[in-house]
C-alpha positions as CSV (number, residue, x, y, z in Angstrom):
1,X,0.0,0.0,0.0
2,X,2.3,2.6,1.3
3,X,2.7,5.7,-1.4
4,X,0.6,4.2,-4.1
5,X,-2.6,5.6,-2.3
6,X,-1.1,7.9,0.2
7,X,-0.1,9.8,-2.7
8,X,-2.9,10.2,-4.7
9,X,-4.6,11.4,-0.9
10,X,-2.2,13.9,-0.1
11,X,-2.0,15.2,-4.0
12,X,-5.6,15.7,-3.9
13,X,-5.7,17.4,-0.2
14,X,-3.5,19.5,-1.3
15,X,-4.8,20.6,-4.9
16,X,-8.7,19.7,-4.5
17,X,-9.1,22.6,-2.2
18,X,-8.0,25.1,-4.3
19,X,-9.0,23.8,-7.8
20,X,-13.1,23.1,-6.7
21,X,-13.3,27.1,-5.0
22,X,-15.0,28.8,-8.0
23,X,-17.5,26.0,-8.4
24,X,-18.4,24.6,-5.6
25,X,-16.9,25.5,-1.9
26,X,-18.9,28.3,-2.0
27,X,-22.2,26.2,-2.3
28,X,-21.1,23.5,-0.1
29,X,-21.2,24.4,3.1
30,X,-20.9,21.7,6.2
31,X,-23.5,18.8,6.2
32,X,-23.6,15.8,8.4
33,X,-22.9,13.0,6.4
34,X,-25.6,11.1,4.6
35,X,-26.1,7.2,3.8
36,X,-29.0,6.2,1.2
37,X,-31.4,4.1,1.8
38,X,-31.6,1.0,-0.4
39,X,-34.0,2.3,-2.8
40,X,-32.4,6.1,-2.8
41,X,-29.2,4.5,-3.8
42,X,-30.8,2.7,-6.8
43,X,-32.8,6.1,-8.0
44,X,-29.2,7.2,-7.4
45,X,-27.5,5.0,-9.2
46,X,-30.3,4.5,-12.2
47,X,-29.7,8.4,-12.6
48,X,-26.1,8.5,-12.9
49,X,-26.6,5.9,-15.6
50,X,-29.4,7.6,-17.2
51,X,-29.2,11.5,-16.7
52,X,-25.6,11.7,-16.4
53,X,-26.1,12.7,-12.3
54,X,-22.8,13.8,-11.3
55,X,-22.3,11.5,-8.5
56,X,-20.7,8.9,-7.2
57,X,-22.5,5.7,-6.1
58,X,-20.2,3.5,-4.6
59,X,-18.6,5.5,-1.5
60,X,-21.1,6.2,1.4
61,X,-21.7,8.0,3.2
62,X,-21.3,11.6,1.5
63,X,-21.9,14.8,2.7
64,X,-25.8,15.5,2.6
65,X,-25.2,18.9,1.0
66,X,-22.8,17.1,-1.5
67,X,-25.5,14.5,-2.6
68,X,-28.2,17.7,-2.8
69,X,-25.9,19.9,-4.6
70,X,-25.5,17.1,-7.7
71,X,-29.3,16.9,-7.4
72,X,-29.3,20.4,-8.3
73,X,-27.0,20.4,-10.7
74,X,-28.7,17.5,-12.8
75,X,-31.4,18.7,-14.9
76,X,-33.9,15.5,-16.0
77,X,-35.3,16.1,-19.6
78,X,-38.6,18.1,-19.9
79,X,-41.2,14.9,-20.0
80,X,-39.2,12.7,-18.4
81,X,-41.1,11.4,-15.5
82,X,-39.5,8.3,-14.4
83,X,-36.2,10.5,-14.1
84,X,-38.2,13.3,-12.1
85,X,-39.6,11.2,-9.7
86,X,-36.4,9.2,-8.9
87,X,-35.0,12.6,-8.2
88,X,-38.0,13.7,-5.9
89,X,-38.0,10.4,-3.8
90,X,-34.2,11.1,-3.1
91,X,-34.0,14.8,-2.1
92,X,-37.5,13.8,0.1
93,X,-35.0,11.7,1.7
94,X,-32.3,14.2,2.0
95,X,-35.3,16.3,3.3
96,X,-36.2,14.1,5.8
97,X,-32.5,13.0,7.2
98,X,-31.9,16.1,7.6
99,X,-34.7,18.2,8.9
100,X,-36.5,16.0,10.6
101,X,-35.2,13.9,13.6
102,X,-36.2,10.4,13.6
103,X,-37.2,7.4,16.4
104,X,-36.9,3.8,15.0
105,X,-37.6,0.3,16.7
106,X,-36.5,-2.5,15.3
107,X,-37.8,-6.0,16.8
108,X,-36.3,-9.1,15.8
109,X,-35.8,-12.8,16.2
110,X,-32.4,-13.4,17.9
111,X,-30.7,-15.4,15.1
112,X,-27.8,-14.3,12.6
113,X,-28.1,-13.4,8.9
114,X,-25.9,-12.5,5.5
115,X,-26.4,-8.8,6.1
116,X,-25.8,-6.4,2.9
117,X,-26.3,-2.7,1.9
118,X,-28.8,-1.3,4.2
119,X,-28.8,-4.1,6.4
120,X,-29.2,-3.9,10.3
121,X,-25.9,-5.9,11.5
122,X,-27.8,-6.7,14.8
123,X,-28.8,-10.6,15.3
124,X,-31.5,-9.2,18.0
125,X,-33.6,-6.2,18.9
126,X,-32.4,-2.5,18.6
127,X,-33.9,1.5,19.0
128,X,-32.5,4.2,17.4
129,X,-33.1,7.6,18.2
130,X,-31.9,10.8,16.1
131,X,-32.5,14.1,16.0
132,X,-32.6,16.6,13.3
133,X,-29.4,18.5,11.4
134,X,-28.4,21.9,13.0
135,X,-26.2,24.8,10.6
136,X,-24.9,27.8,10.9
137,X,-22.3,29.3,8.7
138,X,-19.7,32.5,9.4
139,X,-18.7,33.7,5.6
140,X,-16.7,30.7,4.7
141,X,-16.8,29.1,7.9
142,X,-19.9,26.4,8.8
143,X,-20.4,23.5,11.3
144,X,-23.1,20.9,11.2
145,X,-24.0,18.9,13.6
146,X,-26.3,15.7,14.6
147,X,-27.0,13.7,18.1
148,X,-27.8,10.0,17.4
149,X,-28.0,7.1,20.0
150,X,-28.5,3.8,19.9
151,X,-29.1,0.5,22.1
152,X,-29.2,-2.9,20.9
153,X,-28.4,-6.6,21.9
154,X,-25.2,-7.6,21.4
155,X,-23.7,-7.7,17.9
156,X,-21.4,-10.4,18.6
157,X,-24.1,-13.0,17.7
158,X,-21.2,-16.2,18.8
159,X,-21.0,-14.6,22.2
160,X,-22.6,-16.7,25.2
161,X,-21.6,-14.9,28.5
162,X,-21.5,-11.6,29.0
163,X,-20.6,-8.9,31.7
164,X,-20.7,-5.6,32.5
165,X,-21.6,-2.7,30.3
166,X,-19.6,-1.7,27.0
167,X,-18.3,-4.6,24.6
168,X,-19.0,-7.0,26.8
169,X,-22.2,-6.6,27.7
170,X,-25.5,-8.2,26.6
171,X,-27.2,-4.7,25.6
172,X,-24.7,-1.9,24.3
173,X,-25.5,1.9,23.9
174,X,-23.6,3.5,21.5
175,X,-23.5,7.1,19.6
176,X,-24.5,5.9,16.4
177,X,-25.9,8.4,13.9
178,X,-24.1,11.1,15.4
179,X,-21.9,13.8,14.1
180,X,-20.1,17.7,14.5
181,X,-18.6,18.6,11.4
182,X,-16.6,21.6,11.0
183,X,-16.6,22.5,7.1
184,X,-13.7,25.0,5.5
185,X,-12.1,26.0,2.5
186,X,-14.1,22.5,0.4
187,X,-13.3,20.4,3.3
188,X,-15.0,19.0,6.5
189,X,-13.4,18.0,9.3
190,X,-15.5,15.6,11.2
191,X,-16.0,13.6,14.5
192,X,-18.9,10.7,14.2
193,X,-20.5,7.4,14.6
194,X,-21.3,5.8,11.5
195,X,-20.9,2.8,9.2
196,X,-18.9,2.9,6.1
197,X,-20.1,1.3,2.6
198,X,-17.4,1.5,0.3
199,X,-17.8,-0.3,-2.9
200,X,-19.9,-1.2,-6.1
201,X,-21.4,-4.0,-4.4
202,X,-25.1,-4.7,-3.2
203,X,-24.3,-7.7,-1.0
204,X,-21.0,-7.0,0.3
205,X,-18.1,-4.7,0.2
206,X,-14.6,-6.3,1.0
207,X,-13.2,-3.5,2.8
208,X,-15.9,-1.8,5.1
209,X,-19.5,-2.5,4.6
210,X,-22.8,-2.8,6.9
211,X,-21.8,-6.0,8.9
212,X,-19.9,-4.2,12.0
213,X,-21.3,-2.3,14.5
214,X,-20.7,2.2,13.4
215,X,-17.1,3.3,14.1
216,X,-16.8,6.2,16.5
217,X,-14.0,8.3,15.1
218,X,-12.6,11.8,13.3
219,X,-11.9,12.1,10.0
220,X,-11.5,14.6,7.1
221,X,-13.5,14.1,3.9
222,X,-14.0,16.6,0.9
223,X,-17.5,18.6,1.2
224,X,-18.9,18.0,-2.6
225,X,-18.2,15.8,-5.8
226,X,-18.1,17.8,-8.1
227,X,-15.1,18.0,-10.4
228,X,-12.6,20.0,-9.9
229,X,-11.2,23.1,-12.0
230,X,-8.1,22.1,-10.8
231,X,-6.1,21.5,-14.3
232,X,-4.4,18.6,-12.4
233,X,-7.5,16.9,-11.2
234,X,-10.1,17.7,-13.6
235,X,-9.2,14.5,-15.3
236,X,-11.2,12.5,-12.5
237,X,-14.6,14.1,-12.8
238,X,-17.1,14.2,-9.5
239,X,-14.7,12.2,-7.2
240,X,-14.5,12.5,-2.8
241,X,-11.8,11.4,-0.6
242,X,-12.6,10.5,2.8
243,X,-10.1,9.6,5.7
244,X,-10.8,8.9,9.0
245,X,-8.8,7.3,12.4
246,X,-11.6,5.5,15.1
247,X,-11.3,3.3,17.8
248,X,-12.7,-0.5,17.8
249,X,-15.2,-1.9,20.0
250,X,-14.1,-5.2,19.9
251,X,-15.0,-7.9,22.6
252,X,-12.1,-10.5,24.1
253,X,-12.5,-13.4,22.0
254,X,-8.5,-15.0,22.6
255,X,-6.2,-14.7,25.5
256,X,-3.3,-11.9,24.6
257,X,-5.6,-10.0,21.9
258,X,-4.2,-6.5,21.1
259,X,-7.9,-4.6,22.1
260,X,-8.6,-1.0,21.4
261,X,-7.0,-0.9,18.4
262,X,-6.9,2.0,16.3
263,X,-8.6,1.5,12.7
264,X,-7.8,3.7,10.2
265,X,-10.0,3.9,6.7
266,X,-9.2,5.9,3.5
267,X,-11.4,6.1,0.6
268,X,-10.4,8.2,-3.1
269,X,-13.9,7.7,-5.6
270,X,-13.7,9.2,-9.1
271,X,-16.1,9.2,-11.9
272,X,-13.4,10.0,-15.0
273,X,-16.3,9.0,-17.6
274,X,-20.3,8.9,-16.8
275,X,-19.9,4.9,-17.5
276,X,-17.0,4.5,-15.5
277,X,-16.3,5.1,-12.0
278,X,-13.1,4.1,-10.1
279,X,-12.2,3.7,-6.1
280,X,-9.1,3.0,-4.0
281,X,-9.8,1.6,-0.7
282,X,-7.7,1.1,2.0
283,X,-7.8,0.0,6.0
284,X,-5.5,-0.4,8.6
285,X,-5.3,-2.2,12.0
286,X,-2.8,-0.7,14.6
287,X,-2.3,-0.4,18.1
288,X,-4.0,-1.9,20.6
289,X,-3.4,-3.8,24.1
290,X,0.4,-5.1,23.9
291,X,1.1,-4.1,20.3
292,X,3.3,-0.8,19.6
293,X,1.4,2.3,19.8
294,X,2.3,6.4,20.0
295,X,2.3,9.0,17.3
296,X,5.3,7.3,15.7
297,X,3.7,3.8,15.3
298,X,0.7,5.1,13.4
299,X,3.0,7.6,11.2
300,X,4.8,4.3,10.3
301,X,1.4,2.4,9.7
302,X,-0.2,5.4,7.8
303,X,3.1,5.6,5.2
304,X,2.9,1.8,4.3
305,X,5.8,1.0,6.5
306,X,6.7,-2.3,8.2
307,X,3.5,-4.0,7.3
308,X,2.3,-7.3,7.6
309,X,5.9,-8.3,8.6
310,X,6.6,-12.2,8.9
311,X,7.9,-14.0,12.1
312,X,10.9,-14.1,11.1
313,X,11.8,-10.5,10.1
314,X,14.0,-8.4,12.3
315,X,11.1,-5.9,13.2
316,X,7.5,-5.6,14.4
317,X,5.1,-5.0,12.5
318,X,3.4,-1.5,12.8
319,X,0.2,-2.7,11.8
320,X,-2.3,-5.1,9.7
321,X,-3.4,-4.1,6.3
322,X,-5.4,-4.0,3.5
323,X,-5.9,-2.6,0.1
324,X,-6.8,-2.4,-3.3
325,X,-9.3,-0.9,-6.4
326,X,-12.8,-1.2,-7.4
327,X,-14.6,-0.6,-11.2
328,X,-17.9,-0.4,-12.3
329,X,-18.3,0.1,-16.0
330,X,-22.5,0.7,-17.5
331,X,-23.3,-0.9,-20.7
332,X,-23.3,1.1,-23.6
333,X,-27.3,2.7,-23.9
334,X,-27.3,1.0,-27.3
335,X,-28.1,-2.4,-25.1
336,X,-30.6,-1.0,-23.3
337,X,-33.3,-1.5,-26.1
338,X,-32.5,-5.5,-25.8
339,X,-31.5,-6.2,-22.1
340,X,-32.3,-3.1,-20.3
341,X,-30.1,-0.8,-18.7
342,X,-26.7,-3.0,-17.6
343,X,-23.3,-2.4,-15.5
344,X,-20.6,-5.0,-14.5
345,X,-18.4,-4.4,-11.7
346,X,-15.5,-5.8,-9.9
347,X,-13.5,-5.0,-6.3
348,X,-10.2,-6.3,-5.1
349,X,-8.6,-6.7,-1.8
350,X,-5.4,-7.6,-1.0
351,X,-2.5,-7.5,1.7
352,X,0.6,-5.0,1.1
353,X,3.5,-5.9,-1.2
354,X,6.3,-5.0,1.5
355,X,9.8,-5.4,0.9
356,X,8.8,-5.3,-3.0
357,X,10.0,-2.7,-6.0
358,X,6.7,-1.7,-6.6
359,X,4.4,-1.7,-3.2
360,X,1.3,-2.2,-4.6
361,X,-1.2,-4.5,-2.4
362,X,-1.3,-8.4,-4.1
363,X,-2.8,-12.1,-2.5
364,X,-6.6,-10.7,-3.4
365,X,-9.7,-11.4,-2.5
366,X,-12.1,-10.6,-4.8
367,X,-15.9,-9.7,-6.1
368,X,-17.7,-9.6,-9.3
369,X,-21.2,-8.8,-10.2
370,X,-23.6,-7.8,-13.0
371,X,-26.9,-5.7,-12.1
372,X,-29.7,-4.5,-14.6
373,X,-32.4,-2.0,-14.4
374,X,-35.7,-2.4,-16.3
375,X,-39.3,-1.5,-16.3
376,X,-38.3,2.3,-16.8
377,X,-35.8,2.1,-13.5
378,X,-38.9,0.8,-11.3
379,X,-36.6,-3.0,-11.2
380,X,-33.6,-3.8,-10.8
381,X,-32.1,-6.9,-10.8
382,X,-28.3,-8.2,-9.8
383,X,-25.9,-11.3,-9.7
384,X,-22.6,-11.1,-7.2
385,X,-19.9,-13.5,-6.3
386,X,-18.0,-13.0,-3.6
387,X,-14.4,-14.6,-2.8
388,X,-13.0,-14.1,0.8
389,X,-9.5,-16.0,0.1
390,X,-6.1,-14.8,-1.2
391,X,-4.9,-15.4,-4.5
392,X,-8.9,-15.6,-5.8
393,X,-8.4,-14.0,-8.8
394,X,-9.5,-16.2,-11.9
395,X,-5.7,-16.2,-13.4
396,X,-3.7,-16.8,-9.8
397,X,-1.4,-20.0,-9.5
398,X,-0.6,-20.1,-5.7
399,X,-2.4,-21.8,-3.0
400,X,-5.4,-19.6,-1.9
401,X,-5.5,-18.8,1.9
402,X,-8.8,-17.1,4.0
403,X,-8.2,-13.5,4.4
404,X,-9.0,-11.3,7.2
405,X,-7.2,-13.4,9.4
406,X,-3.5,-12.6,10.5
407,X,-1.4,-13.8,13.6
408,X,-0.6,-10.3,14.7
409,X,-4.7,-9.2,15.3
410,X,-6.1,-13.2,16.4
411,X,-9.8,-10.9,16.4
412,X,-9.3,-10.7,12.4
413,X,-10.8,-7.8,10.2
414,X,-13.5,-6.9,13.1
415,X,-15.6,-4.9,14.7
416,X,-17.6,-5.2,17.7
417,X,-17.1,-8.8,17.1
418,X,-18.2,-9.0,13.5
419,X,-16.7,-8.8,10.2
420,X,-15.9,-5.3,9.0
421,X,-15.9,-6.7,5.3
422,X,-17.9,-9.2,4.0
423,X,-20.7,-10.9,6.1
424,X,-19.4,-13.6,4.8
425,X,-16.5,-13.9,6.6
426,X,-12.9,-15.6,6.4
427,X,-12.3,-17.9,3.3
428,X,-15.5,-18.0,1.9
429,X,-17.1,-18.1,-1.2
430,X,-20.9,-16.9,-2.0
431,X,-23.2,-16.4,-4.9
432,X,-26.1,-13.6,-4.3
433,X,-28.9,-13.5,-7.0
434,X,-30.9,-10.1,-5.8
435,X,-34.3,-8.3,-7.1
436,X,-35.7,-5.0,-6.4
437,X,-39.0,-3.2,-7.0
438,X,-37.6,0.5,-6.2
439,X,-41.9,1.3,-6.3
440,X,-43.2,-0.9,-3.7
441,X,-39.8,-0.5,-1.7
442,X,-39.5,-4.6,-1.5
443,X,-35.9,-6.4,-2.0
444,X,-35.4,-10.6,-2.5
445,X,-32.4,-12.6,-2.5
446,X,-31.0,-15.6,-2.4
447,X,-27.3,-17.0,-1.7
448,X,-26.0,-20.0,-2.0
449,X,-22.0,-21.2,-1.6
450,X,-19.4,-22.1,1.1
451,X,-19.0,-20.4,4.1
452,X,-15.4,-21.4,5.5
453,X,-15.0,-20.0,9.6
454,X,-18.6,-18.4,10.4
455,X,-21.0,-16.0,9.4
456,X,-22.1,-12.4,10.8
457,X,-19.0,-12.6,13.3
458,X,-16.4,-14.1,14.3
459,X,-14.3,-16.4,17.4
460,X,-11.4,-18.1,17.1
461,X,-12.5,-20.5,19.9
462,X,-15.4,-21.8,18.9
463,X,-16.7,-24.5,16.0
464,X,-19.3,-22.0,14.9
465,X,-22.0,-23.0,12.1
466,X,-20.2,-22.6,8.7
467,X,-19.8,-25.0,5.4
468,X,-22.5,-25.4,2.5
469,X,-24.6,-22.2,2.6
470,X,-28.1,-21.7,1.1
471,X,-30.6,-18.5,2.0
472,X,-33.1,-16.2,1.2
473,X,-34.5,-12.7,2.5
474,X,-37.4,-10.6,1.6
475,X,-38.3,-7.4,3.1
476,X,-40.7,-4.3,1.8
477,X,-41.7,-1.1,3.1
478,X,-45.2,0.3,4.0
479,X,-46.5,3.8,4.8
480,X,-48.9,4.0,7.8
481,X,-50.3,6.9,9.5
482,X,-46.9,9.2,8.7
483,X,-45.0,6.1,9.7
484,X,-42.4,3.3,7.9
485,X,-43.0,-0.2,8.9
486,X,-40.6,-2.9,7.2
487,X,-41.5,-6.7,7.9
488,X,-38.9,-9.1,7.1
489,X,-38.0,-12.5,6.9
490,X,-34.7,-15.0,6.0
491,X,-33.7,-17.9,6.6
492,X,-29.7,-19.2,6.3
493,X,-28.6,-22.8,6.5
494,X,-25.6,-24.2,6.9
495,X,-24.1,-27.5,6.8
496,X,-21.4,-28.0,9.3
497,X,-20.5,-26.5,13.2
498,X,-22.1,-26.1,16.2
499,X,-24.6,-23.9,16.9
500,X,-23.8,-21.0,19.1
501,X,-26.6,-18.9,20.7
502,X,-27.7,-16.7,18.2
503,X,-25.4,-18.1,15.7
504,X,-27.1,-21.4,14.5
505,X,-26.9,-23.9,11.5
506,X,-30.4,-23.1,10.6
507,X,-31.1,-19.2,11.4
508,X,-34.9,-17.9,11.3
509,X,-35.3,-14.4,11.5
510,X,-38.3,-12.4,11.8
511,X,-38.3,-9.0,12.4
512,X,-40.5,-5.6,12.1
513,X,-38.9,-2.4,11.9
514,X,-40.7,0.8,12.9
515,X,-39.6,4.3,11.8
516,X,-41.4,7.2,13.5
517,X,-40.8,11.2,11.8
518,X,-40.0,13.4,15.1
């Protein structure tokens, strides 16, 4: 990893201010930031493929005001109805998340699931409460800012005793859905608690997705996507970088585990064509109980530098790491009169190349999909396979091995005791066939592969369910009396292990989530 993204970051810190001023600081003042819900990210999406929105749709969440602000700048042909009222159901959204505070209830069976975009991570009950966006603004200076709790049952779903309050407990409280952003010269600096989705992906993302529990941390991330003016960065059309430092909440699971470690995630999207759009990902693991720490330790971990070190090597490793590139190329429109609107897209995931002439990340994991849209953007429709080992690529020769796993951080790629990738897991492989009805708000899909060390979360100690795989979800969204009920229902089965309270061979969930306008 080291310079091959730190570069690109630090090139466009230091140019992307300056080169966006004329067209957009000025109108992009601080927002809190601002994750779709599944359908807004398909009228999203269908417009960037079909009205040329200048957006990203593969890095949340943005800045509300970023999202709002390409909105505006998008003008849907006169006539064009399916276009306008994809863009009214999304900035009603924006409307609501951000003017409107919100209470939400979500009761559920007690049993895991393979949780994707939009997801709720919990295997259990949860309430969420939020309250509404405050602004102000000083000439070029504005803040932003958002209070958000929420309690739930313990996330770790293979967890059996518990203690106390905090990570260990059987209910946790935690900030999540808050946010104080202090936005400046294109930029805002922020401190929050939210989940990260960063990828093309509907069913999982292999870097940081809706599996794990928010991250409570400070970051910096640019305030629009629009391109820049910037002669050196126009080339990359709407594009955001986002970089942030939190703290995990992760539960003992093995004697000797390095806790409180520090997780650091950078994201650089770009959109250099409207039928191509390209992101870097990258995150780090460092710190923690017995491991090296201090300001020098993360410097060392943030430049690439002593990473993922072997036994054998003379020093310690700074940190855990992974990296890599994601693509999602639309069909030509001359298709879409035979099979619809189309995109394919691919993301890759792999460990640094240390010690190597060229440190560019290698050993990936990988995922490949196809989605359509049809029935004038009303459906869509979408195929995904997703490979959790090393060396997955179609052409590698060596010996594939499960990622996520490392000796150095025996929790692996967690947080709060679940997967921060893939739902997956460690060393698996899964097929997801999904459909949505955007209208009716309703999503279905089924999955069916391997999954090699457990599902939802993750302990090294236990023989938790895992092997053949086969499941299905539905879930759909009704409007009663000003409020949002969603029923849903999935079922997982798996061949092999030993079930673990919530965590089971054969998982049942039933659930009804409640969402109440304040």
């Amino acid at each position: 990893m080291r310079h091959w993204f730190v570069l690109p970051c630090w090139v466009a810190l230091s140019l992307g201010a300056g080169g966006v001023q004329a067209q957009s600081t000025a109108a992009t003042g601080a927002s809190v930031p601002y994750t779709p819900s599944w359908t807004a990210r398909h009228h999203l999406q269908w417009l960037g493929d079909h009205a040329a929105l200048p957006l990203t749709g593969s890095h949340w969440p943005l800045p509300a005001a970023a999202v709002r602000q390409a909105l505006d700048r998008m003008a849907p042909a006169a006539g064009d109805a399916q276009l306008q009222a994809a863009r009214d159901f999304v900035l009603k959204e924006l409307d609501m998340a951000q003017n409107q505070g919100r209470a939400q209830l979500h009761l559920r069976s007690e049993s895991e699931g393979l949780n994707g975009y939009g997801d709720n991570y919990t295997p259990g009950s949860s309430a969420q409460l939020s309250s509404a966006e405050l602004r102000r603004s000083w000439g070029d200076v504005s803040v932003a800012g958002r209070l958000g709790v929420r309690v739930e049952a313990s996330p770790n779903s293979l967890q059996s005793q518990f203690s106390g309050l905090g990570t260990e407990g059987e209910f946790q409280a935690r900030p999540d859905g808050s946010a104080a952003v202090l936005g400046f010269g294109g930029w805002n600096l922020q401190a929050f608690s939210h989940r990260q989705w960063w990828g093309p992906g509907w069913q999982s993302s292999l870097v940081s997705g809706h599996n794990n529990p928010s991250w409570t941390g400070a970051g910096i991330q640019r305030a629009s996507v629009a391109p820049s003016d910037s002669a050196w960065l126009s080339w990359m059309g709407p594009w955001n970088l986002d970089v942030f430092v939190a703290k995990a909440q992760d539960p003992r699971v093995v004697d000797k585990q390095p806790q409180g470690f520090l997780f650091s995630g950078m994201r650089l999207t770009m959109k250099p064509q409207p039928w191509l759009e390209l992101g870097l990902s990258r995150g780090l693991q460092t710190g923690g109980a017995g491991r090296p720490g201090g300001a020098l330790n993360f410097a060392k971990s943030f430049f690439g530098q002593e990473v993922n070190k072997n036994p054998e090597d003379p020093f310690t490793d700074s940190s855990g790491q992974i990296a890599g590139y994601d693509v999602r190329v639309r069909c030509p429109k001359s298709w879409s009169g035979v099979i619809g609107s189309c995109a394919a897209y691919t993301q890759w995931m792999g460990e640094d190349a240390a010690g190597s002439a060229i440190p560019l990340p290698f050993k990936f994991m990988s995922l490949w999909g196809v989605e359509s849209t049809y029935g004038q953007g009303q459906y869509r429709v979408f195929a995904e396979w997703a490979n959790t080992n090393a060396y997955s690529l179609p052409w590698d020769t060596k010996e594939r091995f499960p990622g996520y796993v490392n000796g150095v951080y025996s929790q692996g790629y967690t947080q709060g005791g679940r997967w921060a990738g893939s739902a997956q897991g460690s060393g698996s492989e899964v097929l997801t066939v999904g459909w949505m009805d955007a209208a009716r708000q309703r999503m279905v899909k089924v999955h069916a592969g391997k999954v090699h060390t457990s599902l939802g979360a993750y302990d090294p100690r236990v023989s938790a369910p895992r092997g053949d795989l086969w499941g299905v979800s539905a879930s759909q969204v009704y409007a009663w009396m000003g409020m949002r009920l969603t029923p849903e229902l999935a079922y997982t089965e798996l061949s092999d292990g030993q079930d673990q309270r919530a965590n089971k061979r054969q998982n049942l969930r039933v659930g009804m989530v409640v969402a109440v306008p304040l």
